[in-house]
Backbone as JSON Lines, residues from 0, in Angstrom:
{"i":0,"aa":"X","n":[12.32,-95.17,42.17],"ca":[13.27,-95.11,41.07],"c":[14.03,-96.44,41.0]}
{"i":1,"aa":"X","n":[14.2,-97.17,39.71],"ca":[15.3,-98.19,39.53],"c":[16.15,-97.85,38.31]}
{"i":2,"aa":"X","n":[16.8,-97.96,38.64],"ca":[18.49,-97.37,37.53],"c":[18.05,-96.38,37.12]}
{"i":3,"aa":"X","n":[17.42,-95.08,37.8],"ca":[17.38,-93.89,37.38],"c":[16.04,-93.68,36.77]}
{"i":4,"aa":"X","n":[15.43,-94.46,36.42],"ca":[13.53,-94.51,36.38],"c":[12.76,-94.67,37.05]}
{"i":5,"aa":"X","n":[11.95,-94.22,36.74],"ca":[10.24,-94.23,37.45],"c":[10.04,-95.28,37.62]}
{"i":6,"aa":"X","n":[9.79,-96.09,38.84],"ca":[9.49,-97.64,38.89],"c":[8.25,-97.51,40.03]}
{"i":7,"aa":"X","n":[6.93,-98.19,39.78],"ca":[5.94,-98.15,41.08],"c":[5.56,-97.09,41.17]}
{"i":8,"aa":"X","n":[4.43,-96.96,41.95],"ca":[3.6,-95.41,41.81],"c":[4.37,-94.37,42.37]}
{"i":9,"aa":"X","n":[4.07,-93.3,41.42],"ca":[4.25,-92.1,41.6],"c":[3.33,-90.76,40.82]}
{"i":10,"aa":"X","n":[3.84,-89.64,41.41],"ca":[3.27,-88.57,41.02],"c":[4.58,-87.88,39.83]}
{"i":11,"aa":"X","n":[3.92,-86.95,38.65],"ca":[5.01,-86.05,38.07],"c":[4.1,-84.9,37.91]}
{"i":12,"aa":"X","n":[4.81,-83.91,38.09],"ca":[3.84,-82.66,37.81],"c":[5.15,-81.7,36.33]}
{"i":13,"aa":"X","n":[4.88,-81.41,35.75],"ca":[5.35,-80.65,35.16],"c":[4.91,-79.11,34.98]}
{"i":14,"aa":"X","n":[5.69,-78.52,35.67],"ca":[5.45,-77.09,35.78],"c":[3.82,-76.77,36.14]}
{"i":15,"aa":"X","n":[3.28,-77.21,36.56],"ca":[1.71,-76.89,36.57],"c":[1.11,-76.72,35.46]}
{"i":16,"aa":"X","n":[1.51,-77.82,34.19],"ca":[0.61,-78.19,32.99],"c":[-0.19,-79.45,33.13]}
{"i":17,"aa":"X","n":[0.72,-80.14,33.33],"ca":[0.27,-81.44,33.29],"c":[0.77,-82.15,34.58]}
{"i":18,"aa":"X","n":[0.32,-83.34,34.89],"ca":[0.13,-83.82,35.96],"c":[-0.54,-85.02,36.0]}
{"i":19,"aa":"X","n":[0.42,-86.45,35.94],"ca":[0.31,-87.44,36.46],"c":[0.41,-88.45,37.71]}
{"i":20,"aa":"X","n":[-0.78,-89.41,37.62],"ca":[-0.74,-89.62,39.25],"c":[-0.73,-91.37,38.77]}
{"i":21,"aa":"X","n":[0.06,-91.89,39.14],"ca":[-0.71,-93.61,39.23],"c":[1.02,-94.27,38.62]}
{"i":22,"aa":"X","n":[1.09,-95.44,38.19],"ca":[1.73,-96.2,38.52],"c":[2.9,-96.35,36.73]}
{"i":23,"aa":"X","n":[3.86,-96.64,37.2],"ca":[5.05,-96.19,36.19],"c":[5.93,-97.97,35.86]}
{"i":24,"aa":"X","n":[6.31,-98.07,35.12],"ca":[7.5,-99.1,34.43],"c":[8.56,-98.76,33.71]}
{"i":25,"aa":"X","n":[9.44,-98.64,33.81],"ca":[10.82,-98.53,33.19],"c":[11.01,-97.1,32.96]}
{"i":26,"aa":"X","n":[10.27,-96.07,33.48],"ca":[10.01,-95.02,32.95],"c":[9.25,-94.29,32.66]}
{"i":27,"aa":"X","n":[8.32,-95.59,32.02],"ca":[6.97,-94.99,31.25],"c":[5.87,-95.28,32.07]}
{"i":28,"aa":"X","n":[4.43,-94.35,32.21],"ca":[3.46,-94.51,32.23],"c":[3.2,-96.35,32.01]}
{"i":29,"aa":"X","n":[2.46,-96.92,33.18],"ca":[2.26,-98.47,32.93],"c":[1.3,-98.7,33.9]}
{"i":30,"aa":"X","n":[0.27,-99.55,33.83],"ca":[-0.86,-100.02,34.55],"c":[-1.83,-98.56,34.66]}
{"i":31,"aa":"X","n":[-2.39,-98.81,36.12],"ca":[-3.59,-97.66,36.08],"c":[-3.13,-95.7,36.56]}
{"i":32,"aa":"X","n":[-3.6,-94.89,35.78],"ca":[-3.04,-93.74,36.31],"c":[-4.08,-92.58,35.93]}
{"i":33,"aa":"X","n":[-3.67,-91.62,36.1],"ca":[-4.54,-90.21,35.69],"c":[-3.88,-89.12,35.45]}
{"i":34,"aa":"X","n":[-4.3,-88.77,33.95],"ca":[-3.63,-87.56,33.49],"c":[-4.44,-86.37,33.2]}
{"i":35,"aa":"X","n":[-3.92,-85.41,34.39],"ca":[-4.85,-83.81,33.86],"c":[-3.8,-83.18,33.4]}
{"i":36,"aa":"X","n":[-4.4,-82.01,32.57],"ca":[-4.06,-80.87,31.83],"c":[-4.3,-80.14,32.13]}
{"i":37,"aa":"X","n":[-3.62,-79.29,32.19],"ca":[-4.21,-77.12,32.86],"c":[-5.31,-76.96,32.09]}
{"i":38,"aa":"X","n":[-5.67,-77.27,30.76],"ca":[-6.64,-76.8,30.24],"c":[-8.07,-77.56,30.78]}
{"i":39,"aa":"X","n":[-7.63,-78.03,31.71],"ca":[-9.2,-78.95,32.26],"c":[-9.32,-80.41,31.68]}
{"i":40,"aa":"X","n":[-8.63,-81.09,30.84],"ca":[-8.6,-82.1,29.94],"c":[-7.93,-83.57,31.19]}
{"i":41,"aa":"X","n":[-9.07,-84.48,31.44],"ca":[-8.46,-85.84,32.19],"c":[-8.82,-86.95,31.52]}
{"i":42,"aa":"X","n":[-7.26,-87.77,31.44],"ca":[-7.48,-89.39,31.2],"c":[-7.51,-89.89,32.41]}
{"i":43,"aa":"X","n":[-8.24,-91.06,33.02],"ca":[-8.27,-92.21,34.34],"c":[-8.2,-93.53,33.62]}
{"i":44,"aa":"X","n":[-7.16,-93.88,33.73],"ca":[-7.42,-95.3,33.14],"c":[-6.19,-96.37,32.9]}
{"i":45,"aa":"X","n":[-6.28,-97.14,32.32],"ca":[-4.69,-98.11,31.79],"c":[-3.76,-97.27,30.99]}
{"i":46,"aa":"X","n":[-2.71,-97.85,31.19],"ca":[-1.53,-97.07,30.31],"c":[-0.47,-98.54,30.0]}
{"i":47,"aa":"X","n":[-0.19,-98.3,28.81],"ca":[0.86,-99.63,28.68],"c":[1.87,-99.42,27.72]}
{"i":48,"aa":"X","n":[3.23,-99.32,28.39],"ca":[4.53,-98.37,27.65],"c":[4.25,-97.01,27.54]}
{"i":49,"aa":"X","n":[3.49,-96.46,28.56],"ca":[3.52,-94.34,28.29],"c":[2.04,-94.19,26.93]}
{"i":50,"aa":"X","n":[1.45,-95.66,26.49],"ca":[0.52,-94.84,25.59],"c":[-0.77,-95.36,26.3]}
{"i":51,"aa":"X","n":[-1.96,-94.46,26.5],"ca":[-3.16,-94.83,26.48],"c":[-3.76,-96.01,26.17]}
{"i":52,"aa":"X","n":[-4.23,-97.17,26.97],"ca":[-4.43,-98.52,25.95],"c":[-5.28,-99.54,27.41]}
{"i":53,"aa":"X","n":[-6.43,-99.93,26.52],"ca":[-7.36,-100.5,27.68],"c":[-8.64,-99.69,28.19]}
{"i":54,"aa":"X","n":[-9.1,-100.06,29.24],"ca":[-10.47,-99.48,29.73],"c":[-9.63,-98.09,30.44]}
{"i":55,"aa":"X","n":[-10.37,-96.77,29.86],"ca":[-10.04,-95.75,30.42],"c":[-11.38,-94.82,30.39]}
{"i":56,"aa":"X","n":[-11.12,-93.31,30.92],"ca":[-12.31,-92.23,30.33],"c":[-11.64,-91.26,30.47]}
{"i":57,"aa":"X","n":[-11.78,-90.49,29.21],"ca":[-11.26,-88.73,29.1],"c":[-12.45,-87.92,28.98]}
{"i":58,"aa":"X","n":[-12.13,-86.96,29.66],"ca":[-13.35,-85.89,29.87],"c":[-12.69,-84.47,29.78]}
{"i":59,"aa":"X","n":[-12.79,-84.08,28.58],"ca":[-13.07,-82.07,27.92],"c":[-12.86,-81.22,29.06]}
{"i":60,"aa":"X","n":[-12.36,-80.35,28.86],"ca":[-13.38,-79.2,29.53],"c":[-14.65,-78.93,29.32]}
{"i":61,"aa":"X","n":[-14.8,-79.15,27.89],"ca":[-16.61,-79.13,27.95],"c":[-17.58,-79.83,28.49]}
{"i":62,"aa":"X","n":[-16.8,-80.99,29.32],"ca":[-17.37,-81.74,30.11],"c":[-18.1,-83.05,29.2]}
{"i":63,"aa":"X","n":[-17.83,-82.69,27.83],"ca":[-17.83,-83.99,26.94],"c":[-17.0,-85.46,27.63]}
{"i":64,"aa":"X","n":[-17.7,-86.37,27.18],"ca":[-16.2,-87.19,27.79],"c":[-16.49,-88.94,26.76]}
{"i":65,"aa":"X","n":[-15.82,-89.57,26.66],"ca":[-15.62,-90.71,26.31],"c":[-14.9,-91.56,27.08]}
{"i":66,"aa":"X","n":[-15.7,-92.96,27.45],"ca":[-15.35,-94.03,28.18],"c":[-15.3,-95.24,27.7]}
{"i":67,"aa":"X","n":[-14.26,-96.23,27.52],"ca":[-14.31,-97.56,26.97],"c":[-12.99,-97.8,26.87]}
C-alpha cells in the first residue's frame, strides 16, 4: 500500500467472484496480472491504468479463448 493504494504485487479477491493476482499502480490494475471470474472466465496478461491493454489471453468457460 502507498497513501492508502495498491502499490506492487498483490492479490484482491472479492467475495469469491472475482479474483485478481499480479501487480497494481496507484490503485489500479498495472503491468502483468490475472483475472478469474466465478463463472470460469480468465484474463493473463498486461493491464495499464485498471484496463486490459497489450499482449494478453482470455479463455470462456467454453474453453473458447482469444490471445494477442
Amino acid at each position: 500500500m502507498n497513501n492508502g493504494l495498491r502499490e506492487g504485487y498483490g492479490e484482491f479477491n472479492s467475495e469469491g467472484n472475482i479474483k485478481y493476482e499480479g501487480q497494481w499502480l496507484g490503485g489500479l490494475k498495472h503491468g502483468f496480472g490475472k483475472l478469474s471470474i466465478k463463472d470460469g472466465m480468465v484474463y493473463e496478461g498486461e493491464w495499464a491504468n485498471g484496463i486490459k491493454e497489450g499482449m494478453g489471453k482470455i479463455r470462456w468457460p467454453s474453453n473458447n479463448f482469444y490471445e494477442g
